[in-house]
C-alpha positions in Angstrom: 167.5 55.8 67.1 167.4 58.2 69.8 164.2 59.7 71.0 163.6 63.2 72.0 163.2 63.6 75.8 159.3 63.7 76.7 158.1 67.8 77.5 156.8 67.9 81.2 154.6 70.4 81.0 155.3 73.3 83.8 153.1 73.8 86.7 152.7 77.4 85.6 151.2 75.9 82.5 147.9 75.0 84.2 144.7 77.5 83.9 144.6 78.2 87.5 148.8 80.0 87.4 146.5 82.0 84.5 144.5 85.0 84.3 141.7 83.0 85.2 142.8 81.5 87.7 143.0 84.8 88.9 139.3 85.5 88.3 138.3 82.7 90.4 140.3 84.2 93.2 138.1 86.7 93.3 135.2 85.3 93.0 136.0 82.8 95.1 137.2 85.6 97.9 133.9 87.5 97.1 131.6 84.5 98.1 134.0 83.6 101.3 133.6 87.8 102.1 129.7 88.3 101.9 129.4 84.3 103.6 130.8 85.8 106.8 129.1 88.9 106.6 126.0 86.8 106.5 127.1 84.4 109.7 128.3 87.7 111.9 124.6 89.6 110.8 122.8 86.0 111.4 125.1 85.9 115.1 124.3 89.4 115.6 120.6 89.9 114.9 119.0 87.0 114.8 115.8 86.4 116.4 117.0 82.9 118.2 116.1 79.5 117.7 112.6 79.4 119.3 111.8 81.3 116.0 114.6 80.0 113.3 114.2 76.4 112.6 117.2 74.9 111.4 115.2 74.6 108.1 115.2 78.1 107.6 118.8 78.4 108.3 120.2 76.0 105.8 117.8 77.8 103.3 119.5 81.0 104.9 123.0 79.6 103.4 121.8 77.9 100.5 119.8 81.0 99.0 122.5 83.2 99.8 125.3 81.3 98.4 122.8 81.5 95.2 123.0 85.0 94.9 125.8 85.6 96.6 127.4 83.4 93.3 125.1 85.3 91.2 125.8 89.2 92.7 129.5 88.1 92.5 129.7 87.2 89.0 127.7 90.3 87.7 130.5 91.8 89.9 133.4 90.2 88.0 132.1 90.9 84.3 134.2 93.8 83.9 137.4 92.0 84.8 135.8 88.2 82.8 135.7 90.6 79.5 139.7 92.2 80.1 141.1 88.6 80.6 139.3 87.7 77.9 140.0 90.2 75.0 143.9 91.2 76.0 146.4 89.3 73.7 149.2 87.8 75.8 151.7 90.3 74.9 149.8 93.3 75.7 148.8 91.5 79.4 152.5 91.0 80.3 153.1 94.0 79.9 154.7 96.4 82.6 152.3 99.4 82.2 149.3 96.8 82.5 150.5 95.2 85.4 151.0 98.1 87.3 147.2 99.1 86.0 146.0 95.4 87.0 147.4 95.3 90.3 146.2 98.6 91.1 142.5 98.2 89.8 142.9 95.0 91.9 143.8 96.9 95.5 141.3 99.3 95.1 138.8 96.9 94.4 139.4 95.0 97.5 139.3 98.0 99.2 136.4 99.1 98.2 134.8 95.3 98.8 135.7 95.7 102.4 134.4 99.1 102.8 130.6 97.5 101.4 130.9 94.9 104.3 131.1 97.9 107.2 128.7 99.7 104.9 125.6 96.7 104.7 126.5 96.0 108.5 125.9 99.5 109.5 122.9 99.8 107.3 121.7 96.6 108.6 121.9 98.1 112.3 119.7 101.1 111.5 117.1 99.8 109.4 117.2 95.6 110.0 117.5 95.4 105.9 120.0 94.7 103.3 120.2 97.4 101.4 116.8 99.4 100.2 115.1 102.7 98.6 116.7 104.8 101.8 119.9 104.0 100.6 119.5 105.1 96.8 117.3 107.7 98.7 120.3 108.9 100.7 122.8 108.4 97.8 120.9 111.6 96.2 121.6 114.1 99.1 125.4 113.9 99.7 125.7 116.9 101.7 123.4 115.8 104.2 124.2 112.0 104.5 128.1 111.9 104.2 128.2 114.8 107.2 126.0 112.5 109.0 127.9 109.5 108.2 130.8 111.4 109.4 129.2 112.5 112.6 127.4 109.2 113.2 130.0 106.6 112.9 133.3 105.6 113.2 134.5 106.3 109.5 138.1 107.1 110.0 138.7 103.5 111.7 136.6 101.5 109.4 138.4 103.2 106.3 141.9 102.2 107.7 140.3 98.5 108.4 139.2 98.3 105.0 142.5 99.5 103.4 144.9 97.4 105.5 142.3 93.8 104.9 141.8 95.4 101.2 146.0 95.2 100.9 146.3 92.1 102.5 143.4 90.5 100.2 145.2 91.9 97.1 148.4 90.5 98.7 147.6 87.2 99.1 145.8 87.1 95.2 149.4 88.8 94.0 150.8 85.6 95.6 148.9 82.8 94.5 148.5 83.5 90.9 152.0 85.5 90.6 152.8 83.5 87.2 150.3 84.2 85.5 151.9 87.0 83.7 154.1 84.6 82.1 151.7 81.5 81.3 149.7 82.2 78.0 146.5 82.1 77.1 145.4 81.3 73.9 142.5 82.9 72.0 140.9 79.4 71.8 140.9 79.3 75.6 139.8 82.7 76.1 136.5 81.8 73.6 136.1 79.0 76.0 136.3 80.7 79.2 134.1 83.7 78.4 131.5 81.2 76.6 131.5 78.9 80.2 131.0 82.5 82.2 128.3 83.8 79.9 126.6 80.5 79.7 127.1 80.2 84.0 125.9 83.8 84.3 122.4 83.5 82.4 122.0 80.7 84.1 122.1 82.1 87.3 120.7 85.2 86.5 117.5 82.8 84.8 117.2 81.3 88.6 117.4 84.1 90.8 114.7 86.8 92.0 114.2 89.5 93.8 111.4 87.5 95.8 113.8 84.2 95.9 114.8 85.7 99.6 111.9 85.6 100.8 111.1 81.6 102.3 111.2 82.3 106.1 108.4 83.4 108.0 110.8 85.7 109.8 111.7 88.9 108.3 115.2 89.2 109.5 116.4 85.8 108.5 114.9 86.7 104.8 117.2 90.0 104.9 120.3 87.9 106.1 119.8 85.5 103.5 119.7 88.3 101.0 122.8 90.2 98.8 123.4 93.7 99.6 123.9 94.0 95.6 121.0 91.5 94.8 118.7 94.0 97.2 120.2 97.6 96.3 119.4 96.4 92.3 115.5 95.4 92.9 115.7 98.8 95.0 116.2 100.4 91.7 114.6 98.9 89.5 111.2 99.1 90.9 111.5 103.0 91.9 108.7 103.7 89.5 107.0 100.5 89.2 104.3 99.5 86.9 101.5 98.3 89.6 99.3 96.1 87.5 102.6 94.3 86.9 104.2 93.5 89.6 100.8 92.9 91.9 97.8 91.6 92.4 94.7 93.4 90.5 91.0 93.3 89.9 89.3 94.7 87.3 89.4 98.0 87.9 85.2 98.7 88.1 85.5 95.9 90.9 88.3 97.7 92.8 85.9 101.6 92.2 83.5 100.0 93.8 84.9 98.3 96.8 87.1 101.8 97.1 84.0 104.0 97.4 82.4 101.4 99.7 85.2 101.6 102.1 85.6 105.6 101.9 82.0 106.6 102.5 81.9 109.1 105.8 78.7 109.4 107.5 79.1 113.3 106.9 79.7 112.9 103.0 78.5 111.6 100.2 79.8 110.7 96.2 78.1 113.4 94.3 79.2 111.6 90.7 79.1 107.9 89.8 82.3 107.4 87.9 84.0 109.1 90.8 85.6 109.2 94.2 85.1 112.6 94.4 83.6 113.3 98.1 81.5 115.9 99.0 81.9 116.5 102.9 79.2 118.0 104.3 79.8 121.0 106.9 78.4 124.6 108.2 79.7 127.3 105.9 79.5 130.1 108.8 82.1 127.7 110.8 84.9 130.2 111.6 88.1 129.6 109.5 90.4 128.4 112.1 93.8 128.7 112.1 95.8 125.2 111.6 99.3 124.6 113.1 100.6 121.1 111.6 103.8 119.8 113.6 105.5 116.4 111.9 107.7 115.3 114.0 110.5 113.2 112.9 110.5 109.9 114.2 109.0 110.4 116.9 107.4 107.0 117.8 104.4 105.8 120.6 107.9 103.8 122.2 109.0 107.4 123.6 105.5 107.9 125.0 104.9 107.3 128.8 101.0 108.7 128.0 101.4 105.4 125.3 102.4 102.9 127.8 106.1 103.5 127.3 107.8 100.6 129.8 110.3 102.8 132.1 110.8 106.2 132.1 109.3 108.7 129.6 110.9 110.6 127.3 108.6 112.9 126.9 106.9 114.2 130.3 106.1 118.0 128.2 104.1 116.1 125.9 102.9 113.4 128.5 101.2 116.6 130.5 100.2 117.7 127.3 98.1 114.8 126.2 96.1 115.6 129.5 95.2 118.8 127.9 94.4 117.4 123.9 92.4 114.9 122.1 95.0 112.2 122.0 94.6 109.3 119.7 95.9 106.2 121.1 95.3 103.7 117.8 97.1 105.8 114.8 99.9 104.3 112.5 102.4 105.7 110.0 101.8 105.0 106.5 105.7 103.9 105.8 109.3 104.6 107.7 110.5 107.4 105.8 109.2 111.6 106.2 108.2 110.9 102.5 105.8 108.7 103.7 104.2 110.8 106.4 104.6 113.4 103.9 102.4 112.1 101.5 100.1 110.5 104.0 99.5 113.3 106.2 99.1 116.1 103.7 97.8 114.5 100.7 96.3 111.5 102.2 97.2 109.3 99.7 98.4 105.6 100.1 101.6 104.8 100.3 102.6 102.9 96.6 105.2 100.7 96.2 108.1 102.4 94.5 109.2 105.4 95.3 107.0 108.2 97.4 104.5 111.0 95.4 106.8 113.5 96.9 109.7 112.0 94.8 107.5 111.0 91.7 107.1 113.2 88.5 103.2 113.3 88.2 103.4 115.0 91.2 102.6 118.7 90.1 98.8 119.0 91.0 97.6 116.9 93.6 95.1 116.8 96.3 96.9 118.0 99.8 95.4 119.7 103.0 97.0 123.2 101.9 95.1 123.3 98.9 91.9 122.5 100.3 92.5 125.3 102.9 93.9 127.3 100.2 90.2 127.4 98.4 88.9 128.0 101.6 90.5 131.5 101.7 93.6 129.9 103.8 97.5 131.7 103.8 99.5 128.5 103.2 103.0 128.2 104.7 105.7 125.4 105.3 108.6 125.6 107.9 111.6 123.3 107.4 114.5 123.0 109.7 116.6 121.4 106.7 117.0 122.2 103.3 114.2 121.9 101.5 115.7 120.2 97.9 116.1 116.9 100.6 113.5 114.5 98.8 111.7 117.2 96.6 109.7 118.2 99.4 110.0 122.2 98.5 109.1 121.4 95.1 106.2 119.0 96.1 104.8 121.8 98.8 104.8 124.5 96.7 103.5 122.8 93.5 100.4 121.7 95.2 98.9 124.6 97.9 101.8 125.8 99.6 102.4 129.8 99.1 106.0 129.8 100.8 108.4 127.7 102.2 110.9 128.7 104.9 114.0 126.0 105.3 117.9 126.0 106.6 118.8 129.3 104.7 116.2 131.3 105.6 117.8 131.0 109.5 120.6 133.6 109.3 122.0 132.8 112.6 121.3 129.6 113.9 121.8 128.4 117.9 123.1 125.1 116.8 123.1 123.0 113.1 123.3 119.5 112.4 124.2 117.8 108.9 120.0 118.0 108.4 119.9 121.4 109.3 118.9 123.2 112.2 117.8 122.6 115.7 114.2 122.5 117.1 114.3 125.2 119.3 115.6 127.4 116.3 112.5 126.4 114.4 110.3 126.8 116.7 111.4 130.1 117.3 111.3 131.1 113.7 107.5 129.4 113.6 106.3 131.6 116.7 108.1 134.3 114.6 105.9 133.4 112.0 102.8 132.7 113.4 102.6 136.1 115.0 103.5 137.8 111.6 100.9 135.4 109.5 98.1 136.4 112.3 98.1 140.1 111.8 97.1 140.0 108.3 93.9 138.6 109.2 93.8 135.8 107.3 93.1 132.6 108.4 96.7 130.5 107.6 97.6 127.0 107.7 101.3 126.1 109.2 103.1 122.6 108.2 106.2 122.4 110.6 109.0 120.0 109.7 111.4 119.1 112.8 115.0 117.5 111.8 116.6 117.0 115.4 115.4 113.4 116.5 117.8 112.2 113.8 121.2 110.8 113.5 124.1 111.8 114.7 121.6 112.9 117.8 123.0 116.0 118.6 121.6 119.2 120.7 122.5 122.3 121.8 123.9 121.5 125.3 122.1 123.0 128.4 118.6 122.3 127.5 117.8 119.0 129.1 119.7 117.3 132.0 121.5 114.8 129.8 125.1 115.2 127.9 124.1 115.9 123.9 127.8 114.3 123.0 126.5 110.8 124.2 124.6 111.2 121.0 121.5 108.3 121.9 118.5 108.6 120.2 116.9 108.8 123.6 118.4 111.9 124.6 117.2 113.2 121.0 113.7 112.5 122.1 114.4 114.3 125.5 115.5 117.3 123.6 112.4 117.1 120.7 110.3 116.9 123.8 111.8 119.8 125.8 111.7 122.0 122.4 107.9 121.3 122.1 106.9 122.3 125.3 109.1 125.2 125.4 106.8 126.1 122.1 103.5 125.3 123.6 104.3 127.1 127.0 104.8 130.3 124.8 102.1 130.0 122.7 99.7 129.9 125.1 100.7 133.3 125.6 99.7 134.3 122.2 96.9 136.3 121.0 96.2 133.9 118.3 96.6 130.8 120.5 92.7 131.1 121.2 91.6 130.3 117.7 94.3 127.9 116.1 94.2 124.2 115.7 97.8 122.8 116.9 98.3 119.1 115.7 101.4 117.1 116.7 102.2 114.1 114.4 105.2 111.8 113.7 106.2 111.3 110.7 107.0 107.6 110.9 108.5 105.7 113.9 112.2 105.5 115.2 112.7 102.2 113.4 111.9 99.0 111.7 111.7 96.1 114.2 109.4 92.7 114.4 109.6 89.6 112.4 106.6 90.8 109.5 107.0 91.8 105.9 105.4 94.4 107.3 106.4 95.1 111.1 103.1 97.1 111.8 104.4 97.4 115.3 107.2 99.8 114.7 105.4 101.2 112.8 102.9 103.0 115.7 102.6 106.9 116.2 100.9 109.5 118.5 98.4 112.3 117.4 97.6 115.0 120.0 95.2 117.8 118.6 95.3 120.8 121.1 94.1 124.5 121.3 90.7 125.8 122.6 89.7 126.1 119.2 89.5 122.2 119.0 89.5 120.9 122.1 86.6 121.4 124.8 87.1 118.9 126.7 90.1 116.4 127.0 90.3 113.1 125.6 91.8 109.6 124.7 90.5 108.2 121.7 91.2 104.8 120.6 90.1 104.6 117.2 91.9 102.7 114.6 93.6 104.4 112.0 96.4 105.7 109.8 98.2 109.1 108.8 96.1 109.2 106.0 93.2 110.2 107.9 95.0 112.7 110.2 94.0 115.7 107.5 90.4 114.5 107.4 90.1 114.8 110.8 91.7 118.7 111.0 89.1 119.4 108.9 86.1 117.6 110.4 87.2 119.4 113.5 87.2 122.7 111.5 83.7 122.2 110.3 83.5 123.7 107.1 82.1 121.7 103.9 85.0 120.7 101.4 85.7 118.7 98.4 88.1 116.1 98.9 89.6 112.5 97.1 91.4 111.9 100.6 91.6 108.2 101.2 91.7 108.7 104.7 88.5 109.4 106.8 87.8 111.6 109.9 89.0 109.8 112.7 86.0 111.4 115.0 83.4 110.3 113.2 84.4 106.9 111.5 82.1 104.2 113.0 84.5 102.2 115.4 84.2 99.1 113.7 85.8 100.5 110.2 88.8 102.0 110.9 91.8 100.2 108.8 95.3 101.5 108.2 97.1 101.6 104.9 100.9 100.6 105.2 104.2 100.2 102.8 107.8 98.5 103.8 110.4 98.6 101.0 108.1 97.2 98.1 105.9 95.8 100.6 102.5 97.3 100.8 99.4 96.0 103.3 95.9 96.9 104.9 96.0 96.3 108.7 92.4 95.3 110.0 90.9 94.0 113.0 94.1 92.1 113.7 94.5 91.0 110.7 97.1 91.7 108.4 97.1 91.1 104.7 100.4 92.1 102.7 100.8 91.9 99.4 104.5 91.7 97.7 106.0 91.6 94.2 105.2 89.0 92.1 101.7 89.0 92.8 102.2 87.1 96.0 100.1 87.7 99.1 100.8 87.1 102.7 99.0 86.9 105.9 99.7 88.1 109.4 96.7 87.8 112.3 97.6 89.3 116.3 97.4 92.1 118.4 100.1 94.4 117.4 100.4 95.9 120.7 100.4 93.0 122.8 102.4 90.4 121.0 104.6 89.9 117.9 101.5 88.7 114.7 102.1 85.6 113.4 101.6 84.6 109.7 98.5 82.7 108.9 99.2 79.5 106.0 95.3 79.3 106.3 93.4 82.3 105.1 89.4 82.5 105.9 86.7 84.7 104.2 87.6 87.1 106.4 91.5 87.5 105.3 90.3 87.7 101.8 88.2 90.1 102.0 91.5 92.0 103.4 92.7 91.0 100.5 90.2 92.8 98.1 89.9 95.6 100.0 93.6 96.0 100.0 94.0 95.6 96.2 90.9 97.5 95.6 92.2 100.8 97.1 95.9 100.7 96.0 95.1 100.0 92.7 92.8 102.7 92.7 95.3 105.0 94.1 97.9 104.0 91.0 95.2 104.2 88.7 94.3 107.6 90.2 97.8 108.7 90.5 99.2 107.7 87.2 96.6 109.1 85.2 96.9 112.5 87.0 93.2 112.3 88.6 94.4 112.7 91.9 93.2 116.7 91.8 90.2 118.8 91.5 89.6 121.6 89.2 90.8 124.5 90.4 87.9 127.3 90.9 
C-alpha cells in the first residue's frame, strides 16, 4: 500500500515568520537602540578611567540591559495584548495591515526622536531623565519655543524619520510572512502567559535605586533607562517621607531641630514648638528691601569668587567692593523652585516636588509676610509669565500684595520664550520702586530675572559680544551689564538711601561633579548693598545656604519678628555652626564641616567628606561619630520640615 507523502512543514510555519516574531523585533531593536545610546553617553561624558573601574562598567551594561529589558517590555505591552487577542482572520486583514504598519513607523519614529531627546537632556542637566523634565512638560509655551530656539530640531526630526523608516523597513522585511502564518488561540494563551510571567519578573527585580552601584554619579545616570528614570520622577512627585527615608521618632528629631536652630538673638517661646522669637529694637526704621534672584547665576561667573580667566561679571565684581559679600553660601536645589522656596520661605528643600508646586501651599511662612505684619507694601516683579511653576499663585497666597509678570510689559525691547529681557525689568522695577516710595510705606521688592537661560539670547548692542552665538557666557555678560546699568541708576534715587538691595542666584548654571549630590555646582554669591545696610564693606566667609539669606535681611533690618525659618542670620551664627541644607532629584543632604551626608530613597544613606572648593569629595565606606551625627541632624530637620509642612504648621496666626 502506498503511503501519503510526509508534510514538510514550511519555514513560514515557525513562530519567529509570526506575529511574535515580530514582537521580538522590537524588543530586540529597542534593547540594541537604548545599548548604544548608553555606549555614545558613556564615550561622551564619562569621567575616564582613573575614576571608572572596569567593575563599575560591566555593572554599567549589566544593570542597564536589566532595565533596559524591563523599560522595553512595559513598552511593548500594548502591542503583546493586540497579537495576542486578534483572531487570524481579522490580523490578515488589509485595513489592519495598513493600521499595523503604520502604528509600527510612527513608533520607530518616535523611539528615535527619545534617543536625541535623553542625549540632549543628558547634556544640560548630566541625568537621565528627571522632575525638570515632567516640570517642563507642564509649560509647553515656554519650553517647545525654547527647544525650538535652543537646538537643532528641524535636523534631528528628519534624522529620526528617515532611521524611524528604515527601522520599520527592515522589521516589514524580516517578518513579511507573518500575515499569512497562523496563530492559534492556544499559542497566543502561551505567549501572553510567558510575557506576563517574564514581565513580573522583571518588574519584581528592578528599582528605582537598582542604578545606583557606582561611586560616580555619572556612570549611575548612564547605566540608567530614560523610561526607568522619567517613571520614579513621577511617582515620587508627592512622596510620603517617613516611607521612602530614614526617620526618628519624631520627639527625637523636635529636639535635635530646635537644637540646631537656636540664634543667639532668639529664643523658643513654647515647648511643643519651633516657633522663634527673634529679638530686635522696635524703633529700628522700616527699611525698604529690594530682593534680586537671579537665574542661574553661579560663583563660576564670579572673578570676586575666584573665577579662573576672565570675569564675566566686572559690574558686579566692582560691586562686591562696595557690599557685604558672602563668599561661603549654597543653593538649596538646581531649579528657581528651589531658590524660591529657600530664599523666601526658608524652608528645606523636600524630596518630591518644590512647596511652590505643592498643594498645602496656601499659608505659609515667607519673608513677605513677615514684612507684611510689619506694616510692609509687598510686591513681586517677573520677567516671565507668572503661571510657570505656580510661582504667581504661591507669591500671592502667602504675603505678596501684587505681582507684575510678561503681560504687564506692553512694549518690550526684546522677549525670549521665558519672557522678557533684563534690562526691560529692570526698567519696569526702577519704574516701580519710585512709584512704591512715594506712598510712604516701607515696601519689600522680589525681582525675578529670566535672561541667563537657554536659548541665551540678548538684545544686541549692550555688551561687546555677538547675542546670536547664544553661549551661556555671553548670557552672564549681559545679566551682568543689565545689573549694573540698575545699580548705576539707582544710586541716583531718592530712595536709594534707605533700601536694602540683595542680589542672590537662584541655583547655579548646572549640575556637575561625581556626588549624589554635587555640592560644588551647586555654589552661589550673595552681595547685600545700600547705605541702609552696608557701613563698611566686607567679605564674609560664613557657611551657609539660601535658606538663611531672609534671616539675614532681617537681622540686618533690626526689627523683632516671629519666624519658623530654618535658616539662621548669616551675621550672627557662630562660625563653627553654619550647615547647608541641599536636594538633587530625590536626593536630599546636610553639608557640614566637609562632610557630606546624603540620604536617598529606600532609606539608604551615603557619605561624601572634602573640600568642595578645592577638590572633587570623595565618598566615605567608613562613617565615624562625626558622620552620624550628620546623619541625625539631617533626618532630624527634614523630617521636621515634612512633618511641619504636611500638617499645614508651617504658618503663624495671622494678627
Amino acid at each position: 500500500m502506498e503511503m501519503p507523502p510526509k508534510k514538510i512543514p514550511l519555514p513560514h510555519s515557525r513562530w519567529w515568520n509570526g506575529r511574535f516574531g515580530f514582537v521580538a523585533f522590537q524588543l530586540i531593536g529597542l534593547l540594541i537602540c537604548w545599548f548604544v545610546l548608553r555606549l555614545f553617553l558613556f564615550w561622551k561624558f564619562s569621567p575616564g578611567p582613573e575614576v571608572c573601574p572596569l567593575g563599575d562598567i560591566i555593572k554599567m551594561i549589566v544593570l542597564g540591559f536589566h532595565l533596559d529589558l524591563t523599560s522595553a517590555l512595559c513598552v511593548l505591552w500594548p502591542l503583546i495584548l493586540w497579537c495576542c487577542i486578534i483572531p487570524d482572520r481579522l490580523f490578515k486583514s488589509r485595513f489592519h495591515r495598513f493600521f499595523f504598519l503604520t502604528c509600527t513607523l510612527f513608533f520607530w519614529f518616535g523611539q528615535i526622536f527619545q534617543l536625541f531627546v535623553e542625549y540632549y537632556f543628558f547634556e544640560e542637566f548630566k541625568s537621565r531623565f528627571n522632575t525638570v523634565a515632567i516640570d517642563y512638560v507642564h509649560y509647553p509655551d515656554e519650553v517647545f519655543v525654547n527647544i525650538k530656539e535652543s537646538y537643532p530640531v528641524l535636523p534631528v526630526v528628519v534624522i529620526s524619520l528617515f532611521a524611524g523608516l528604515a527601522l520599520f523597513w527592515i522589521s516589514k522585511k524580516l517578518t513579511a510572512k507573518m500575515w499569512e502564518t497562523p496563530a492559534s488561540g492556544k499559542s497566543r494563551l502561551i505567549h501572553f502567559c510567558a510575557a506576563a510571567i517574564l514581565s513580573a519578573a522583571l518588574l519584581a527585580t528592578a528599582g528605582f535605586q537598582e542604578s545606583k552601584f557606582s561611586k560616580e554619579r555619572i556612570v549611575n545616570e548612564i547605566a540608567n533607562n530614560g523610561n526607568v528614570s522619567l517613571m520614579a520622577a513621577l511617582v515620587t512627585a508627592n512622596l510620603d517621607y517617613g516611607a521612602y527615608y530614614l526617620t526618628m521618632p519624631l520627639g527625637e528629631a523636635f529636639d535635635k531641630s530646635r537644637r540646631l536652630l537656636t540664634e543667639p538673638n532668639g529664643d523658643f517661646p513654647k515647648s511643643d514648638s519651633l516657633l522663634k522669637k527673634i529679638n530686635g529694637d522696635i524703633t529700628r526704621p522700616r527699611h525698604n528691601v529690594v530682593l534680586f534672584l537671579e537665574e542661574s547665576l553661579g560663583s563660576e561667573f564670579w572673578g570676586s569668587l575666584g573665577r579662573k580667566g576672565a570675569t564675566l561679571t566686572p559690574y558686579l565684581d566692582q560691586l562686591s567692593t562696595e557690599g557685604l559679600f558672602f563668599e561661603n553660601l549654597y543653593a538649596t536645589g538646581n531649579r528657581t523652585v528651589r531658590g524660591f522656596e529657600g530664599i523666601l520661605s526658608s524652608f528645606p528643600p523636600l524630596p518630591g516636588d518644590s512647596i511652590v508646586r505643592r498643594d498645602h501651599s496656601e499659608n505659609v511662612e515667607t519673608i513677605a509676610r513677615v514684612l507684611k505684619r510689619d506694616g510692609y507694601d509687598t510686591e513681586f516683579l517677573y520677567g516671565g509669565r507668572g503661571f510657570f511653576d505656580n510661582m504667581r499663585a504661591f507669591a500671592m497666597a502667602n504675603g505678596y500684595n501684587r505681582f507684575i509678570e510678561q503681560k504687564d510689559f506692553p512694549h518690550p525691547t526684546f522677549t525670549t520664550a521665558w519672557g522678557v529681557c533684563n534690562e526691560d525689568l529692570y526698567n519696569k522695577t526702577l519704574t516701580e520702586l519710585r512709584d512704591l516710595n512715594t506712598k510712604g510705606k516701607p515696601f519689600l521688592a522680589t525681582v525675578l530675572s529670566v535672561s541667563n537661560h537657554k536659548p541665551y539670547t540678548y538684545p544686541p548692542g549692550r555688551i561687546p559680544e555677538d547675542p546670536n552665538r547664544k553661549t551661556r557666557e555671553n548670557a552672564v555678560k549681559y545679566t551682568d551689564w543689565a545689573l549694573g546699568q540698575f545699580f548705576a541708576s539707582a544710586k541716583k534715587e531718592a530712595f536709594w538711601t534707605n533700601t536694602i538691595f540683595i542680589v542672590v542666584a537662584d541655583h547655579g548654571a548646572r549640575v556637575y561633579g561625581s556626588q549624589s549630590i554635587p555640592i560644588h555646582s551647586y555654589e552661589i554669591p550673595l552681595l547685600i548693598l545700600g547705605p541702609a545696610a552696608v557701613k563698611q564693606p566686607m567679605r564674609d566667609a560664613q557657611l551657609g545656604c539660601q535658606l538663611d539669606v531672609t534671616p539675614t535681611i532681617l537681622g540686618l533690618l533690626g526689627r523683632p519678628y516671629d519666624s519658623l525659618f530654618f535658616g539662621r542670620d548669616l551675621l550672627h551664627t557662630p562660625t563653627t555652626n553654619g550647615f547647608v541644607l541641599i536636594n538633587h532629584n530625590r536626593d536630599i543632604g546636610m553639608f557640614k564641616d566637609n562632610r557630606l551626608v546624603v540620604l536617598n530613597l529606600n532609606k539608604k544613606v551615603e557619605f561624601f567628606q572634602g573640600n568642595p572648593k578645592k577638590e572633587e569629595m570623595t565618598r566615605n565606606d567608613h562613617p565615624d561619630d562625626k558622620d552620624r551625627e550628620l546623619q541625625a541632624d539631617c533626618m532630624a530637620l527634614f523630617e521636621m520640615a515634612d512633618d511641619l509642612y504636611m500638617n499645614r504648621k508651617y504658618r503663624l496666626d495671622e494678627k
